[in-house]
Structures are given as structure tokens and as C-alpha cells.
C-alpha positions as a printed NumPy array, in Angstrom:
array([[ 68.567,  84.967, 132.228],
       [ 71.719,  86.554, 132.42 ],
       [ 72.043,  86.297, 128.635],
       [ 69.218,  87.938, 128.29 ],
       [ 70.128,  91.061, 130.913],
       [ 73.524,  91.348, 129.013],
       [ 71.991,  91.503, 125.702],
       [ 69.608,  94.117, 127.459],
       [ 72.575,  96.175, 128.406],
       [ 74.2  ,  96.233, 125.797],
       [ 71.191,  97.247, 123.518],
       [ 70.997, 100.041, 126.136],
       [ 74.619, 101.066, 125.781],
       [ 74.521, 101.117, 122.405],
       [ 70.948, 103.202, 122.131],
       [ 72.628, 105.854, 124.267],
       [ 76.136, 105.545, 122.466],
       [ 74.205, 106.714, 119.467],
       [ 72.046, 109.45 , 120.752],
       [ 75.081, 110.948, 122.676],
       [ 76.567, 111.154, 118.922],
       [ 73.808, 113.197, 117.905],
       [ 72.771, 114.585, 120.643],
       [ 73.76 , 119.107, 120.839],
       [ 73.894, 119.349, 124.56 ],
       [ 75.679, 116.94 , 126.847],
       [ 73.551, 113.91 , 127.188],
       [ 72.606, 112.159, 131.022],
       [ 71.523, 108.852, 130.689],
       [ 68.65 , 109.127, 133.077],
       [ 66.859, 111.322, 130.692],
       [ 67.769, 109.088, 127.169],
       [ 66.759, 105.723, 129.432],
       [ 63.029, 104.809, 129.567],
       [ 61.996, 104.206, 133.169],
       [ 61.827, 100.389, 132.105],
       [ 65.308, 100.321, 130.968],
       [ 66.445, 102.445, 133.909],
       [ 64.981,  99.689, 136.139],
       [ 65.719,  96.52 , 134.26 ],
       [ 69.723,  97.921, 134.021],
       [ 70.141,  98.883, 137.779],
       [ 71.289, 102.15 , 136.781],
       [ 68.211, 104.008, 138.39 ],
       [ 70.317, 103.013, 141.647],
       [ 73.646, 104.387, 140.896],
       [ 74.56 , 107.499, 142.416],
       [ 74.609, 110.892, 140.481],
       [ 78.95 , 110.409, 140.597],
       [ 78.654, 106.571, 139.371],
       [ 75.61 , 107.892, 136.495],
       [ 78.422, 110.856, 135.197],
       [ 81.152, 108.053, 134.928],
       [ 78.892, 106.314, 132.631],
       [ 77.827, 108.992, 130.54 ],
       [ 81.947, 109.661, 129.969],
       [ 82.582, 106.575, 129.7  ],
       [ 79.842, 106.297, 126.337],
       [ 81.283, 109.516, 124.9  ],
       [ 84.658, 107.597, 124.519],
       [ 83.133, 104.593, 123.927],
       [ 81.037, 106.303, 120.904],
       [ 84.107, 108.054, 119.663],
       [ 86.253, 105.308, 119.341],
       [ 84.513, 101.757, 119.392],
       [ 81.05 , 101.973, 118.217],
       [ 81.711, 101.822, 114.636],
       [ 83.16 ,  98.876, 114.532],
       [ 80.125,  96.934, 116.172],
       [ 77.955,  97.843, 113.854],
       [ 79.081,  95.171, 111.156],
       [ 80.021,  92.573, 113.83 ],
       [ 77.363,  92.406, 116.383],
       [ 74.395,  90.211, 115.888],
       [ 72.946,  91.997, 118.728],
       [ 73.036,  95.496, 116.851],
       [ 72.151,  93.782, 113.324],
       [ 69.228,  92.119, 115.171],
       [ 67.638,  95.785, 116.414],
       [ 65.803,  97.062, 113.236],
       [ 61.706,  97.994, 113.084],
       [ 59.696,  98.85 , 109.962],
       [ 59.116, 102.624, 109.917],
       [ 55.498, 104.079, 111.171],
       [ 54.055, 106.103, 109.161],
       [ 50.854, 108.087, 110.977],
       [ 49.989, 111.589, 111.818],
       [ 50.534, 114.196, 114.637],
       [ 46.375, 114.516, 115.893],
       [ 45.492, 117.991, 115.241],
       [ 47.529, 120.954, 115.191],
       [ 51.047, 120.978, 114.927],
       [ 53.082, 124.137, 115.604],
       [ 56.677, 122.475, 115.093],
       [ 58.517, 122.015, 118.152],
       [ 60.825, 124.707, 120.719],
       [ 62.681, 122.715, 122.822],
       [ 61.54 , 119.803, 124.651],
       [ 58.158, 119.057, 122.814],
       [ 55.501, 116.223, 123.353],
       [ 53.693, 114.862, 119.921],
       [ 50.082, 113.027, 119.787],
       [ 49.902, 110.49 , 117.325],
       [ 46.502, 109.283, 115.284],
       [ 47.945, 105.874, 116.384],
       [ 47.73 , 106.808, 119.795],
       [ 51.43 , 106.974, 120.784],
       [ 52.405, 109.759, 122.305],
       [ 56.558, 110.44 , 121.434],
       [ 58.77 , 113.568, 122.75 ],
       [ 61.654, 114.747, 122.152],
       [ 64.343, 116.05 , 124.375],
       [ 66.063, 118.345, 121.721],
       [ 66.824, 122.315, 122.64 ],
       [ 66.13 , 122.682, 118.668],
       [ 63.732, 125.136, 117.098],
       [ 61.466, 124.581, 114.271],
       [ 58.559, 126.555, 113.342],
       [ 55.877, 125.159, 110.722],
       [ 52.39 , 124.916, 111.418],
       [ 49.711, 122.145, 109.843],
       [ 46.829, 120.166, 110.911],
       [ 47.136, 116.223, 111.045],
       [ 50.697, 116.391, 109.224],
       [ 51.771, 112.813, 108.336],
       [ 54.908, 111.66 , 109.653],
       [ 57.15 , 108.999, 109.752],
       [ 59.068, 107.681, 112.476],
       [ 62.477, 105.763, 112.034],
       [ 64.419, 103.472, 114.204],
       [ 68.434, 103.335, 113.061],
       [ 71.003, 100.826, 114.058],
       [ 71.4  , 102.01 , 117.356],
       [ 67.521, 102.198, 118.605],
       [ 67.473, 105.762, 117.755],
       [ 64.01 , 106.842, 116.496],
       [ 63.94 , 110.063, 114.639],
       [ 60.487, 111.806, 113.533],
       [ 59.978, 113.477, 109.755],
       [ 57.672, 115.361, 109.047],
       [ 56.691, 114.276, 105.503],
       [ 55.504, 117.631, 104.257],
       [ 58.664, 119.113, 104.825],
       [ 61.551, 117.133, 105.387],
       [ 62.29 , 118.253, 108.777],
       [ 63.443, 115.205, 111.285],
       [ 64.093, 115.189, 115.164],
       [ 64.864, 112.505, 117.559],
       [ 62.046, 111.771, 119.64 ],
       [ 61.898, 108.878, 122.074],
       [ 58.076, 107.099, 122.815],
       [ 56.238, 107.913, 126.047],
       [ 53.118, 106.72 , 125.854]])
């Protein structure tokens, strides 16, 4: 079990290392963490002083260590999923900020992103991604375009 919670927190760690590499604005791990991960990590009980050590903590940590685990953890060569490939349901406007996206599979993903992108389609197909770290990023096929988004539903 405790295996298992360590493995758990370090696939968290690393997901966030990641999206606080890519991320424009400075991240908070309370809003890259599912509830579920929030919960099964115990960090949903730290306090808002113990939460901002943390998130410094992963901007050094990202700066100067995550490289290096990418070729030597089989923890981080273990996360990898096939891509989905689907469509947004309906129209599609692009996204201004933080946007919400209905899938034709049902999933519902956001992203958290204070990015701008204007193109509008019906049922564009996209295809979502998941990199080394757990980071899932959206393309629109039609156009290229790619955000992060993180699933919701």
C-alpha cells in the first residue's frame, strides 16, 4: 500500500512538474490536481502556506531535476496512453481563457489556460495527447492549434 501511495505521489509530482513548465501564469497545485488526486495525496489538507511551499518547491524541482528522470524512472516510462482522437459536439468557437470542451465521446475536458484562440467549426475533430509527464494537450486537427486541457467529466 504504501508503494502504491508513493508511486501515486510521485506520478502527481511529476504531472504538475511538467505543467508548471508550460504553464504562462504561476501555477497552484490545487487547481492542476484533480479532486481525486488532491484527496488520495493529503494535500487538500495542507494549509494555503504549506500548498505555496510546494508549488516552489516543483518550480526548482522542474528546473533542475526533472530531466533527468525521464530516462531513469520506470515510474515516468510506465505513464503513456494511446492518443483519442474524437470531436468537440457542436459548435466550437476556440477558447478565451479558461474554457470547458464537450466531447462526441462524452468526456468533457477544460483547460485552465489565460490563452486566446479564435476559430469557429462545427464537430471539429481533435486529438488529445498525454506526454511523459501526464500532461494532456488538445489539437485541433483542422488547424494545428494545441492547448493543455485536463479531463473533468
Amino acid at each position: 500500500m504504501a508503494g502504491k501511495m508513493i508511486r501515486l505521489c510521485f506520478a502527481a509530482v511529476l504531472t504538475v512538474s511538467m505543467q508548471i513548465a508550460t504553464a504562462a501564469d504561476n501555477p497552484d497545485i490545487r487547481v492542476l490536481m484533480t479532486t481525486e488526486e488532491l484527496t488520495a495525496s493529503g494535500i487538500g489538507r495542507l494549509s494555503d502556506d504549506e500548498i505555496e511551499a510546494i508549488n516552489r518547491w516543483l518550480v526548482r524541482y522542474t528546473a533542475q531535476d526533472a530531466g533527468e528522470i525521464m530516462d531513469s524512472s520506470p515510474a515516468v516510462q510506465e505513464i503513456s496512453n494511446a492518443p483519442i482522437r474524437t470531436a468537440i459536439d457542436g459548435q466550437f468557437n476556440g477558447w478565451d481563457g479558461p474554457t470547458r470542451f464537450r466531447l462526441k465521446n462524452g468526456e468533457v475536458w477544460e483547460t485552465s489556460s489565460t490563452r486566446r484562440y479564435s476559430y469557429s467549426a462545427i464537430d471539429p475533430e481533435v486529438e488529445i495527447t498525454r506526454n511523459w509527464m501526464g500532461i494532456h494537450r488538445m489539437r485541433i486537427l483542422e488547424t494545428g492549434r494545441a492547448i493543455n486541457v485536463r479531463l473533468v467529466e
